[in-house]
N, C-alpha and C positions, 0 to 999 in steps of 0.2 A: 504494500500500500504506500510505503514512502518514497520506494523509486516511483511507482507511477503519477505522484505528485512534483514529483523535483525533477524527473525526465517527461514530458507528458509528449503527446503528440502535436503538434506544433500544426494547425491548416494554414492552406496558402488565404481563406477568407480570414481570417482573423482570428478564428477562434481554436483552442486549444481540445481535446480530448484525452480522458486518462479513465482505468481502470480500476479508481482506488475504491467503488462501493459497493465492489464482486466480496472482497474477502469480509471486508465490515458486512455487507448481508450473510454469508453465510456461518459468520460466527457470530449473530445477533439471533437465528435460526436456530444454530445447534445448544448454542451456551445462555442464551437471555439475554436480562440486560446487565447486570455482573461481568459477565466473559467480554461483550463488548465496550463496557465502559472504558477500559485502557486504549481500543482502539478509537474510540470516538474522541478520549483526549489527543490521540496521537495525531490522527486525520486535520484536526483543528490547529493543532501546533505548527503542523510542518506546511500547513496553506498559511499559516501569517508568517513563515518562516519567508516561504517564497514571495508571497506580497503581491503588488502587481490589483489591477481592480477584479470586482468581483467576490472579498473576502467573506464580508458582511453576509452576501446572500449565502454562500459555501457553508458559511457556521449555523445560519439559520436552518437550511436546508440542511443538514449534518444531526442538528438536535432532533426534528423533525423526524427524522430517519431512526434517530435513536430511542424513540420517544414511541414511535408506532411501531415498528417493527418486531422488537423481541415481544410484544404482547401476543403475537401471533404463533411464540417461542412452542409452547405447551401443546399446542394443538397441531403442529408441525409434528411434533416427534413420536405424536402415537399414529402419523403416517406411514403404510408400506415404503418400500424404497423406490418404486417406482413413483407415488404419490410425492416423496419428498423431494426428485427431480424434476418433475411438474410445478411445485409449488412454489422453486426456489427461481426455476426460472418464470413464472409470475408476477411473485414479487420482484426479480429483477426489471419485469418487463413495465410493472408499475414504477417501480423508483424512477426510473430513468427518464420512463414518459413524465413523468411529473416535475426533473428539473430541468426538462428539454420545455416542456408547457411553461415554467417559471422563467426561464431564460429566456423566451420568445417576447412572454409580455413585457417582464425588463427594459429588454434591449429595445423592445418593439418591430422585431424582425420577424418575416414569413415568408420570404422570396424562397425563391424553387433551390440556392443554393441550402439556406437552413431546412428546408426540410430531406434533401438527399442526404446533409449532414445527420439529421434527426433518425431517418428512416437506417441510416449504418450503424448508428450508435446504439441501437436499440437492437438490431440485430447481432450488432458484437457482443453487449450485454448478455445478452441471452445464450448465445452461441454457445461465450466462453463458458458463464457459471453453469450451462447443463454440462458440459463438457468435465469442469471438476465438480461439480454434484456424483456424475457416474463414475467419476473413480472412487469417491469420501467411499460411495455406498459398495463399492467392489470390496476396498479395504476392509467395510464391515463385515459385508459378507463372508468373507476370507477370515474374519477375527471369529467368527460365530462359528465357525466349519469346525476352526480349527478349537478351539473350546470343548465344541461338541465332540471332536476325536479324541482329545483329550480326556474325557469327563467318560470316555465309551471304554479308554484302554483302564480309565481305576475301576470301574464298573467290573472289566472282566478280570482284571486282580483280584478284588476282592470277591468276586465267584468262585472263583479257581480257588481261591485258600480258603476259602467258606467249604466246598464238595470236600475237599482232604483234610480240615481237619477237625472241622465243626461233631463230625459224629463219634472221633474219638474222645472228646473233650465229654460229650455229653453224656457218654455211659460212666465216667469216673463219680462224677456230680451226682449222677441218679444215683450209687449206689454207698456215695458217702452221704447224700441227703438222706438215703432209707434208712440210715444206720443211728443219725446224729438224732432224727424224729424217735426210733426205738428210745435209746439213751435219754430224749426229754420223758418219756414215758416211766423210765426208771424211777424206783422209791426211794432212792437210794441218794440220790444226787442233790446237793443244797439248793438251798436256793440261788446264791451265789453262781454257783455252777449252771443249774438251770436257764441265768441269763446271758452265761458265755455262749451254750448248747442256737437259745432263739438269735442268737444276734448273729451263730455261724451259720444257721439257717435264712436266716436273712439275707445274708451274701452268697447263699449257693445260688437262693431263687432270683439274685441281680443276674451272677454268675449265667442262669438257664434261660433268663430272657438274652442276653447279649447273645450266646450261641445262638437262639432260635432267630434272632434279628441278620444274624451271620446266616444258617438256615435260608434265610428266605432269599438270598439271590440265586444261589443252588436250586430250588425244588423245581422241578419238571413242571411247564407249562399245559402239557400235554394230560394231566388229571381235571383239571376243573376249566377249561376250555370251556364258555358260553358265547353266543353269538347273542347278542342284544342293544338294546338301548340305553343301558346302566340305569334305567328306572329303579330296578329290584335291590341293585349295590347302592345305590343314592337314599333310597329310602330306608335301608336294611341299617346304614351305616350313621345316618340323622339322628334315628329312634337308640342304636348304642350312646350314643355320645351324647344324647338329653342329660339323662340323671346327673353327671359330671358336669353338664354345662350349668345345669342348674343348682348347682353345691357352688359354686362360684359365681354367681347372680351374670349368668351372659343368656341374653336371649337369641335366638336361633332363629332364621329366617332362613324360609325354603324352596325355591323355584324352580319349574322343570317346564321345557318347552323342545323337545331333542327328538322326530321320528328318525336319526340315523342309528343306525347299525354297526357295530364292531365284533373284531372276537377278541377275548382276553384270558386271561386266566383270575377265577371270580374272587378265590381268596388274597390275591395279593393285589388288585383292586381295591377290595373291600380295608385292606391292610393301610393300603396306600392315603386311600381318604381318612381314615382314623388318626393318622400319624398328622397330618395338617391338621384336623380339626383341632386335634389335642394338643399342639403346640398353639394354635389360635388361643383356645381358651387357657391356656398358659400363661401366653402373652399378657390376656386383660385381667388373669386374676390379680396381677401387681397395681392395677388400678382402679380395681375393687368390683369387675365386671365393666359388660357390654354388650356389644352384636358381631355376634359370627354370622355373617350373610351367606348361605351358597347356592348360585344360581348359577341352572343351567341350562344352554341353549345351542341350538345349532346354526353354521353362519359358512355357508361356501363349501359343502363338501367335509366338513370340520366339528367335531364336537369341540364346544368350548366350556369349561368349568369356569367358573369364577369362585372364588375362595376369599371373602374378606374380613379382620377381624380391625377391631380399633383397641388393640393392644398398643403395645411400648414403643413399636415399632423399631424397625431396624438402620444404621448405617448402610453406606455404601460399601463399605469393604467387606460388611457383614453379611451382602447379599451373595458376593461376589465370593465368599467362600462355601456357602450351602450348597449341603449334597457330598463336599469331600470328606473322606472317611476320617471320621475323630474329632471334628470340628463341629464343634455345638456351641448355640448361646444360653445354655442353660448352663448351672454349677455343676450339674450331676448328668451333664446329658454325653451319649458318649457321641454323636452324630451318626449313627446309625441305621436311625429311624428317619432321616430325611434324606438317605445315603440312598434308601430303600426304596422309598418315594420317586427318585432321581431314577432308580434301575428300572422301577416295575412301568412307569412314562415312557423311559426310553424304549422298552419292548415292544411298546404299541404304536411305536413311531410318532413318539408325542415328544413336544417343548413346553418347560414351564420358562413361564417369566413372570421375576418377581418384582412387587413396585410396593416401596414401602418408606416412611417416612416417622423419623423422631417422634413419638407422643401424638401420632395423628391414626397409627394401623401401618395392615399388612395385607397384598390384596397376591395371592397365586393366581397364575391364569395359567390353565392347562387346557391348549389346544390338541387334538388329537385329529388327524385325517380319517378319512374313510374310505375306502379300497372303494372302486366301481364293482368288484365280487362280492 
Protein backbone atom coordinates (compact mmCIF):
# COMPACT_ATOMS: atom_id res chain seq x y z
CA UNK A 1 0.00 0.00 0.00
CA UNK A 2 2.92 2.59 0.54
CA UNK A 3 4.67 1.80 -2.66
CA UNK A 4 1.46 2.21 -4.49
CA UNK A 5 1.01 5.63 -2.85
CA UNK A 6 4.76 7.16 -3.35
CA UNK A 7 5.05 5.27 -6.96
CA UNK A 8 1.52 5.65 -8.38
CA UNK A 9 0.77 5.76 -11.90
CA UNK A 10 1.39 8.83 -13.32
CA UNK A 11 -1.69 9.61 -16.63
CA UNK A 12 -0.76 11.77 -19.54
CA UNK A 13 -4.43 13.63 -18.49
CA UNK A 14 -3.52 14.66 -15.30
CA UNK A 15 -4.59 12.47 -13.08
CA UNK A 16 -2.75 9.85 -11.14
CA UNK A 17 -3.82 6.05 -10.36
CA UNK A 18 -2.80 3.62 -7.59
CA UNK A 19 -3.66 0.54 -5.81
CA UNK A 20 -3.48 1.26 -2.31
CA UNK A 21 -7.59 0.33 -1.40
CA UNK A 22 -7.02 -3.55 -2.64
CA UNK A 23 -5.09 -4.42 0.57
CA UNK A 24 -6.94 -1.92 3.05
CA UNK A 25 -10.22 -3.60 1.75
CA UNK A 26 -9.25 -6.92 2.16
CA UNK A 27 -7.95 -6.61 5.59
CA UNK A 28 -10.93 -4.55 6.63
CA UNK A 29 -13.00 -7.94 5.24
CA UNK A 30 -10.92 -10.45 6.98
CA UNK A 31 -9.77 -8.74 10.36
CA UNK A 32 -12.45 -5.76 11.08
CA UNK A 33 -11.94 -2.76 12.15
CA UNK A 34 -8.91 -3.48 14.78
CA UNK A 35 -6.64 -5.22 11.99
CA UNK A 36 -7.26 -2.23 9.64
CA UNK A 37 -6.85 0.56 11.82
CA UNK A 38 -2.97 0.46 11.50
CA UNK A 39 -3.50 0.52 7.86
CA UNK A 40 -5.83 3.30 7.61
CA UNK A 41 -3.23 5.39 9.90
CA UNK A 42 -0.73 4.36 7.46
CA UNK A 43 -2.62 5.17 4.13
CA UNK A 44 -3.24 8.75 5.74
CA UNK A 45 0.27 9.38 6.79
CA UNK A 46 2.10 8.44 3.67
CA UNK A 47 -0.66 10.66 1.39
CA UNK A 48 0.28 13.82 3.58
CA UNK A 49 3.64 12.48 3.22
CA UNK A 50 3.42 12.94 -0.55
CA UNK A 51 1.40 16.07 -0.50
CA UNK A 52 0.41 17.56 -3.71
CA UNK A 53 -3.77 18.54 -3.83
CA UNK A 54 -6.35 16.33 -3.30
CA UNK A 55 -5.30 15.28 0.42
CA UNK A 56 -8.39 16.40 2.28
CA UNK A 57 -10.68 14.48 0.10
CA UNK A 58 -8.13 11.14 0.36
CA UNK A 59 -8.54 11.25 4.24
CA UNK A 60 -12.04 12.00 4.10
CA UNK A 61 -12.75 9.28 1.76
CA UNK A 62 -10.17 6.81 3.75
CA UNK A 63 -12.26 7.27 7.03
CA UNK A 64 -15.35 6.80 5.11
CA UNK A 65 -13.90 3.59 3.97
CA UNK A 66 -12.81 2.73 7.27
CA UNK A 67 -15.94 3.41 8.95
CA UNK A 68 -18.21 1.30 6.47
CA UNK A 69 -16.45 -1.36 5.43
CA UNK A 70 -15.39 -3.61 8.29
CA UNK A 71 -19.01 -3.52 9.53
CA UNK A 72 -19.69 -5.77 6.73
CA UNK A 73 -16.44 -7.76 8.48
CA UNK A 74 -18.90 -10.59 10.22
CA UNK A 75 -21.07 -11.21 7.71
CA UNK A 76 -18.27 -11.74 5.11
CA UNK A 77 -16.74 -14.41 6.81
CA UNK A 78 -19.47 -16.97 7.55
CA UNK A 79 -19.29 -16.65 3.50
CA UNK A 80 -18.25 -20.00 1.30
CA UNK A 81 -15.15 -19.10 -0.56
CA UNK A 82 -16.54 -18.69 -3.59
CA UNK A 83 -19.12 -16.07 -1.96
CA UNK A 84 -16.19 -14.38 -0.28
CA UNK A 85 -14.54 -13.79 -3.81
CA UNK A 86 -17.79 -12.27 -5.08
CA UNK A 87 -18.19 -10.13 -2.34
CA UNK A 88 -14.79 -8.76 -2.08
CA UNK A 89 -14.79 -7.96 -5.45
CA UNK A 90 -18.17 -5.91 -4.97
CA UNK A 91 -17.08 -4.19 -2.56
CA UNK A 92 -14.03 -3.31 -4.53
CA UNK A 93 -16.26 -2.41 -7.35
CA UNK A 94 -18.40 -0.16 -4.93
CA UNK A 95 -15.38 1.61 -3.31
CA UNK A 96 -13.90 2.72 -6.33
CA UNK A 97 -17.06 3.71 -8.13
CA UNK A 98 -17.60 5.92 -5.29
CA UNK A 99 -14.25 7.83 -5.39
CA UNK A 100 -14.35 7.91 -9.07
CA UNK A 101 -18.24 9.56 -8.54
CA UNK A 102 -16.50 11.93 -5.74
CA UNK A 103 -13.67 12.83 -7.94
CA UNK A 104 -15.94 13.77 -10.99
CA UNK A 105 -18.08 16.07 -8.93
CA UNK A 106 -14.81 17.62 -7.20
CA UNK A 107 -13.17 18.34 -10.11
CA UNK A 108 -16.32 18.72 -12.19
CA UNK A 109 -15.04 16.56 -14.98
CA UNK A 110 -17.02 13.91 -17.21
CA UNK A 111 -15.59 14.08 -20.79
CA UNK A 112 -15.05 10.79 -22.57
CA UNK A 113 -11.33 10.92 -21.24
CA UNK A 114 -12.44 10.50 -17.39
CA UNK A 115 -14.74 8.11 -17.90
CA UNK A 116 -12.33 5.56 -20.01
CA UNK A 117 -10.08 6.58 -17.03
CA UNK A 118 -13.18 5.54 -14.60
CA UNK A 119 -14.34 2.48 -16.67
CA UNK A 120 -10.13 0.94 -16.36
CA UNK A 121 -9.82 1.78 -12.80
CA UNK A 122 -12.66 -0.16 -11.83
CA UNK A 123 -11.86 -2.89 -13.99
CA UNK A 124 -8.33 -3.17 -12.41
CA UNK A 125 -9.86 -2.86 -9.04
CA UNK A 126 -11.79 -5.79 -9.54
CA UNK A 127 -9.49 -7.73 -11.78
CA UNK A 128 -6.62 -7.49 -9.22
CA UNK A 129 -8.44 -8.05 -5.68
CA UNK A 130 -10.52 -11.29 -7.31
CA UNK A 131 -7.24 -12.34 -8.44
CA UNK A 132 -5.64 -12.33 -4.73
CA UNK A 133 -9.00 -13.16 -3.10
CA UNK A 134 -8.56 -16.66 -5.08
CA UNK A 135 -5.39 -17.21 -3.87
CA UNK A 136 -6.04 -15.98 0.23
CA UNK A 137 -8.88 -18.67 -0.37
CA UNK A 138 -6.58 -21.60 -2.07
CA UNK A 139 -4.12 -20.88 0.92
CA UNK A 140 -7.01 -21.61 3.03
CA UNK A 141 -8.03 -24.39 1.44
CA UNK A 142 -4.64 -25.94 1.52
CA UNK A 143 -4.56 -24.96 5.49
CA UNK A 144 -7.92 -26.85 6.19
CA UNK A 145 -6.79 -30.03 3.87
CA UNK A 146 -3.86 -30.14 5.51
CA UNK A 147 -5.23 -29.90 9.37
CA UNK A 148 -7.63 -32.32 8.31
CA UNK A 149 -4.78 -34.88 7.39
CA UNK A 150 -3.22 -34.19 10.12
CA UNK A 151 -6.17 -34.46 12.61
CA UNK A 152 -6.90 -38.19 10.26
CA UNK A 153 -3.06 -39.42 10.89
CA UNK A 154 -3.71 -38.80 15.21
CA UNK A 155 -7.18 -40.35 14.67
CA UNK A 156 -5.41 -43.45 13.29
CA UNK A 157 -2.69 -43.42 16.10
CA UNK A 158 -4.75 -43.49 18.43
CA UNK A 159 -6.89 -46.47 16.90
CA UNK A 160 -4.14 -48.41 16.33
CA UNK A 161 -3.00 -48.23 20.11
CA UNK A 162 -6.57 -48.25 21.26
CA UNK A 163 -7.16 -52.20 19.10
CA UNK A 164 -3.44 -53.44 20.91
CA UNK A 165 -3.70 -52.45 23.98
CA UNK A 166 -6.94 -51.25 25.22
CA UNK A 167 -8.12 -55.02 25.89
CA UNK A 168 -5.05 -56.18 27.68
CA UNK A 169 -5.33 -53.25 30.15
CA UNK A 170 -8.94 -54.19 30.61
CA UNK A 171 -8.90 -57.76 31.94
CA UNK A 172 -6.14 -56.60 34.68
CA UNK A 173 -8.75 -54.00 36.10
CA UNK A 174 -11.62 -56.26 35.84
CA UNK A 175 -10.06 -58.66 38.00
CA UNK A 176 -8.25 -56.42 40.42
CA UNK A 177 -11.67 -54.51 40.68
CA UNK A 178 -13.42 -58.13 41.59
CA UNK A 179 -11.09 -58.62 44.12
CA UNK A 180 -10.62 -55.04 45.93
CA UNK A 181 -15.07 -55.18 45.99
CA UNK A 182 -14.66 -58.88 47.73
CA UNK A 183 -12.18 -57.30 50.31
CA UNK A 184 -14.60 -54.13 50.91
CA UNK A 185 -17.19 -56.80 51.67
CA UNK A 186 -14.64 -58.39 54.31
CA UNK A 187 -15.52 -58.01 58.27
CA UNK A 188 -12.53 -57.98 59.00
CA UNK A 189 -11.17 -54.62 57.56
CA UNK A 190 -11.22 -51.18 59.56
CA UNK A 191 -12.80 -48.62 58.77
CA UNK A 192 -9.71 -46.81 57.82
CA UNK A 193 -8.89 -49.58 55.58
CA UNK A 194 -12.37 -49.78 54.11
CA UNK A 195 -11.74 -46.04 52.72
CA UNK A 196 -8.32 -46.94 51.11
CA UNK A 197 -10.34 -50.28 49.46
CA UNK A 198 -13.40 -47.34 47.90
CA UNK A 199 -11.14 -44.75 46.83
CA UNK A 200 -8.88 -47.62 44.99
CA UNK A 201 -12.16 -48.52 43.45
CA UNK A 202 -12.72 -45.40 42.52
CA UNK A 203 -9.77 -45.08 40.27
CA UNK A 204 -10.02 -48.44 38.65
CA UNK A 205 -13.63 -47.26 37.50
CA UNK A 206 -11.72 -43.79 36.07
CA UNK A 207 -9.14 -46.37 35.01
CA UNK A 208 -12.23 -48.47 32.92
CA UNK A 209 -13.84 -45.44 31.51
CA UNK A 210 -10.50 -44.18 29.92
CA UNK A 211 -9.95 -47.69 28.38
CA UNK A 212 -13.54 -48.00 27.12
CA UNK A 213 -13.01 -44.03 25.75
CA UNK A 214 -9.71 -45.67 24.03
CA UNK A 215 -12.23 -48.73 23.19
CA UNK A 216 -14.21 -46.69 21.09
CA UNK A 217 -12.01 -45.68 18.13
CA UNK A 218 -11.21 -49.59 17.61
CA UNK A 219 -14.88 -51.13 17.68
CA UNK A 220 -16.07 -52.24 14.39
CA UNK A 221 -18.55 -50.16 12.54
CA UNK A 222 -19.97 -52.83 10.96
CA UNK A 223 -22.40 -54.02 14.33
CA UNK A 224 -24.62 -51.22 14.64
CA UNK A 225 -24.62 -49.82 11.02
CA UNK A 226 -28.27 -47.88 10.78
CA UNK A 227 -29.37 -46.12 7.76
CA UNK A 228 -31.53 -43.08 8.94
CA UNK A 229 -32.36 -39.75 9.63
CA UNK A 230 -30.62 -39.46 13.21
CA UNK A 231 -34.24 -38.64 14.43
CA UNK A 232 -34.17 -41.96 16.96
CA UNK A 233 -30.18 -40.83 18.10
CA UNK A 234 -31.23 -37.12 18.54
CA UNK A 235 -34.15 -37.93 20.58
CA UNK A 236 -32.71 -41.16 22.26
CA UNK A 237 -29.69 -38.87 23.36
CA UNK A 238 -31.93 -35.30 24.58
CA UNK A 239 -34.17 -37.59 26.87
CA UNK A 240 -30.29 -39.01 28.53
CA UNK A 241 -28.85 -35.83 29.12
CA UNK A 242 -32.31 -34.04 30.65
CA UNK A 243 -31.82 -35.33 34.23
CA UNK A 244 -28.06 -33.82 34.27
CA UNK A 245 -29.15 -30.93 32.49
CA UNK A 246 -31.50 -30.25 35.00
CA UNK A 247 -29.36 -30.94 38.33
CA UNK A 248 -27.43 -27.83 36.85
CA UNK A 249 -30.41 -25.59 36.04
CA UNK A 250 -29.75 -25.48 31.96
CA UNK A 251 -32.69 -25.75 29.90
CA UNK A 252 -32.66 -27.62 26.76
CA UNK A 253 -34.18 -26.63 23.54
CA UNK A 254 -34.89 -29.08 20.71
CA UNK A 255 -35.30 -28.82 16.85
CA UNK A 256 -35.50 -31.24 14.10
CA UNK A 257 -36.22 -30.57 10.40
CA UNK A 258 -33.80 -33.23 8.43
CA UNK A 259 -35.70 -35.93 5.73
CA UNK A 260 -31.93 -36.94 4.67
CA UNK A 261 -30.40 -40.15 5.19
CA UNK A 262 -27.13 -41.42 6.27
CA UNK A 263 -25.49 -44.77 7.49
CA UNK A 264 -23.43 -44.76 10.68
CA UNK A 265 -22.65 -46.73 13.28
CA UNK A 266 -25.66 -45.87 16.19
CA UNK A 267 -23.67 -46.26 19.38
CA UNK A 268 -20.83 -44.08 18.65
CA UNK A 269 -23.27 -41.49 17.30
CA UNK A 270 -25.25 -41.75 20.09
CA UNK A 271 -21.78 -41.55 22.17
CA UNK A 272 -20.62 -38.65 20.09
CA UNK A 273 -23.60 -36.32 20.92
CA UNK A 274 -23.53 -37.11 24.65
CA UNK A 275 -19.95 -36.01 24.95
CA UNK A 276 -20.91 -32.31 23.43
CA UNK A 277 -23.96 -32.11 25.31
CA UNK A 278 -22.16 -32.80 28.56
CA UNK A 279 -19.39 -30.66 28.12
CA UNK A 280 -22.03 -27.91 27.18
CA UNK A 281 -23.70 -28.39 30.31
CA UNK A 282 -20.37 -28.33 31.89
CA UNK A 283 -19.49 -25.29 30.44
CA UNK A 284 -22.76 -23.26 32.10
CA UNK A 285 -22.71 -25.10 35.33
CA UNK A 286 -19.77 -22.49 36.35
CA UNK A 287 -22.31 -19.92 35.69
CA UNK A 288 -24.85 -21.25 37.45
CA UNK A 289 -26.93 -22.63 34.33
CA UNK A 290 -28.46 -21.90 30.82
CA UNK A 291 -29.51 -23.10 27.26
CA UNK A 292 -28.14 -25.82 25.55
CA UNK A 293 -29.97 -25.37 22.07
CA UNK A 294 -29.61 -28.37 19.52
CA UNK A 295 -31.13 -27.87 16.29
CA UNK A 296 -31.29 -29.73 13.58
CA UNK A 297 -31.75 -29.29 9.89
CA UNK A 298 -30.97 -30.13 6.49
CA UNK A 299 -29.20 -27.58 3.90
CA UNK A 300 -27.65 -28.66 0.37
CA UNK A 301 -27.30 -32.37 0.38
CA UNK A 302 -25.89 -31.97 4.14
CA UNK A 303 -27.17 -32.70 7.43
CA UNK A 304 -26.33 -29.85 9.80
CA UNK A 305 -26.21 -30.01 13.65
CA UNK A 306 -26.01 -27.01 15.51
CA UNK A 307 -24.93 -27.42 19.13
CA UNK A 308 -25.03 -24.20 21.36
CA UNK A 309 -24.50 -23.61 24.98
CA UNK A 310 -23.88 -20.00 26.79
CA UNK A 311 -21.33 -21.49 28.92
CA UNK A 312 -17.76 -19.89 29.73
CA UNK A 313 -16.80 -20.12 26.43
CA UNK A 314 -13.64 -20.62 24.93
CA UNK A 315 -10.22 -18.88 23.60
CA UNK A 316 -8.85 -19.09 20.21
CA UNK A 317 -6.03 -21.21 20.85
CA UNK A 318 -8.41 -23.40 22.85
CA UNK A 319 -10.47 -24.02 19.92
CA UNK A 320 -7.64 -24.74 17.86
CA UNK A 321 -6.41 -27.43 20.09
CA UNK A 322 -9.95 -29.77 20.44
CA UNK A 323 -10.09 -33.01 19.46
CA UNK A 324 -6.18 -33.66 20.05
CA UNK A 325 -5.50 -36.56 22.22
CA UNK A 326 -4.99 -35.27 26.06
CA UNK A 327 -5.83 -31.92 25.68
CA UNK A 328 -8.85 -30.89 27.79
CA UNK A 329 -10.36 -27.64 29.32
CA UNK A 330 -11.42 -29.25 32.18
CA UNK A 331 -9.03 -30.02 35.42
CA UNK A 332 -9.90 -33.71 35.32
CA UNK A 333 -10.60 -34.17 31.66
CA UNK A 334 -8.24 -36.26 29.90
CA UNK A 335 -9.49 -35.13 26.16
CA UNK A 336 -10.61 -38.13 25.02
CA UNK A 337 -14.06 -37.74 24.99
CA UNK A 338 -13.89 -34.91 22.27
CA UNK A 339 -10.97 -36.88 20.65
CA UNK A 340 -13.96 -39.40 20.16
CA UNK A 341 -16.38 -36.92 18.84
CA UNK A 342 -13.58 -35.75 16.29
CA UNK A 343 -13.19 -39.62 15.18
CA UNK A 344 -16.68 -40.93 15.13
CA UNK A 345 -17.52 -37.18 12.59
CA UNK A 346 -14.79 -37.86 10.73
CA UNK A 347 -16.03 -41.45 9.65
CA UNK A 348 -19.02 -40.16 8.26
CA UNK A 349 -17.38 -37.74 6.26
CA UNK A 350 -18.29 -34.82 8.48
CA UNK A 351 -16.53 -31.40 9.65
CA UNK A 352 -17.02 -29.79 12.85
CA UNK A 353 -16.54 -26.10 13.23
CA UNK A 354 -16.26 -24.58 16.21
CA UNK A 355 -17.22 -20.71 17.17
CA UNK A 356 -17.12 -19.72 20.47
CA UNK A 357 -16.44 -16.62 22.48
CA UNK A 358 -15.33 -15.47 26.33
CA UNK A 359 -18.54 -15.51 28.61
CA UNK A 360 -20.90 -15.40 25.77
CA UNK A 361 -21.01 -19.71 24.75
CA UNK A 362 -20.16 -22.26 22.45
CA UNK A 363 -21.81 -23.13 19.27
CA UNK A 364 -20.52 -26.81 17.34
CA UNK A 365 -21.73 -27.06 13.91
CA UNK A 366 -21.55 -30.53 12.53
CA UNK A 367 -22.02 -30.70 8.81
CA UNK A 368 -22.20 -34.15 7.45
CA UNK A 369 -22.81 -34.88 3.52
CA UNK A 370 -25.12 -37.22 2.13
CA UNK A 371 -24.11 -39.87 -0.55
CA UNK A 372 -26.61 -39.63 -3.62
CA UNK A 373 -26.95 -43.80 -2.54
Amino acid sequence: MILCIIKPIKLDIGFIFDLRYIPFIIVALFGGRKSVFPLYIILNACRFYVGGPGMLESFLFSTGAFILIPVYSKTFLKLDSRGRVVAAAAIAFLTMGCYLATLSLILGVSDRQFQTLAWNALTTYVGVISVIMILIEKILINFKNRERILQSERLKVVSQLAASVSHEIRNPLTVTSGFLQMLQKSATITPEEKKFVDLSLQELNRAEKIVSDYLSFAKPQSENLVYSNMIDELEYTKNVIMPYASIHAVEVKFSFSNSLRIRYDRNQIQQCLINIYKNGIEAMKETGGGILSIDVAERKQHIVISIRDTGIGMTKEEISRLGKPYYSTKAEGTGLGMLMVYSTIDKVKGVIEVESEKGIGTTFLITIPVSDR
